[in-house]
N, C-alpha and C positions, 0 to 999 in steps of 0.2 A: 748420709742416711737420716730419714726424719723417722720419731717415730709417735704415734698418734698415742694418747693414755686411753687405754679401753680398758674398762671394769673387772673384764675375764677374757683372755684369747686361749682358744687353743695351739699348740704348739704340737709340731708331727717333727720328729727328726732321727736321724738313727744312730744308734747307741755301738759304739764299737765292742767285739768279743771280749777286748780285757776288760772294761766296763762290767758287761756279761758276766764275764768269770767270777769276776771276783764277787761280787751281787751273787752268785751261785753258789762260791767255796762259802760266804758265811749264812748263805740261807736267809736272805734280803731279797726285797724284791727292786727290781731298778726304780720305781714308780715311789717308792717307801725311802731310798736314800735322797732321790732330788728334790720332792715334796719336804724333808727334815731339813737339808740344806737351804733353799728358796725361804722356808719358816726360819732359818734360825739369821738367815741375811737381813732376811723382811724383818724381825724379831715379832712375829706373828706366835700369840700367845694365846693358846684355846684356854680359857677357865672353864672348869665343870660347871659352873654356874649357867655360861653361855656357850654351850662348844657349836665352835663351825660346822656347815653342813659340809663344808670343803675337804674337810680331811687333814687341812695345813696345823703344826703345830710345833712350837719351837721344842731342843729337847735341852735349851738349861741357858744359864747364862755364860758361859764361858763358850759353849756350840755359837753363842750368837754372835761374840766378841771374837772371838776365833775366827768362823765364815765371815765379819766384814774385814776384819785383818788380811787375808787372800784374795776380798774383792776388791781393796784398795790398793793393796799390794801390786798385782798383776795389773792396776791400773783402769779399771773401766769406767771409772769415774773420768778420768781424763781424755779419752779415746777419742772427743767428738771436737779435739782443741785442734 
């Protein structure tokens, strides 16, 4: 699989009920936890001085250390050997 680096893609995909659910027992929206996780992988750091028009924003330094701990973890760094 190749994949091209584009500046902003949109991405459409669907979201399973437990996904849902759970985004719903704590009153999150699903769009609000994969945007936190994406930011805290990316370590995408709004300052108020400069904030994104994007929305993206990481929510600490351990969320950031954490989410790449699970993305290396689970291996997706290696996938393409």
């Amino acid at each position: 699989m190749s994949w091209e680096l584009e500046r902003c893609r949109p991405v459409t995909l669907e979201l399973p009920a437990e996904f849902l659910e759970l985004c719903e027992a704590d009153r999150v929206s699903p769009e609000t936890v994969l945007r936190g996780f994406i930011a805290d992988l990316c370590e995408i750091r709004n300052h108020g001085s400069e904030p994104r028009e994007d929305g993206y924003q990481s929510n600490g330094s351990d969320e950031r250390r954490l989410a790449r701990e699970y993305y290396d973890r689970v291996g997706y760094p290696y996938m393409h050997d």
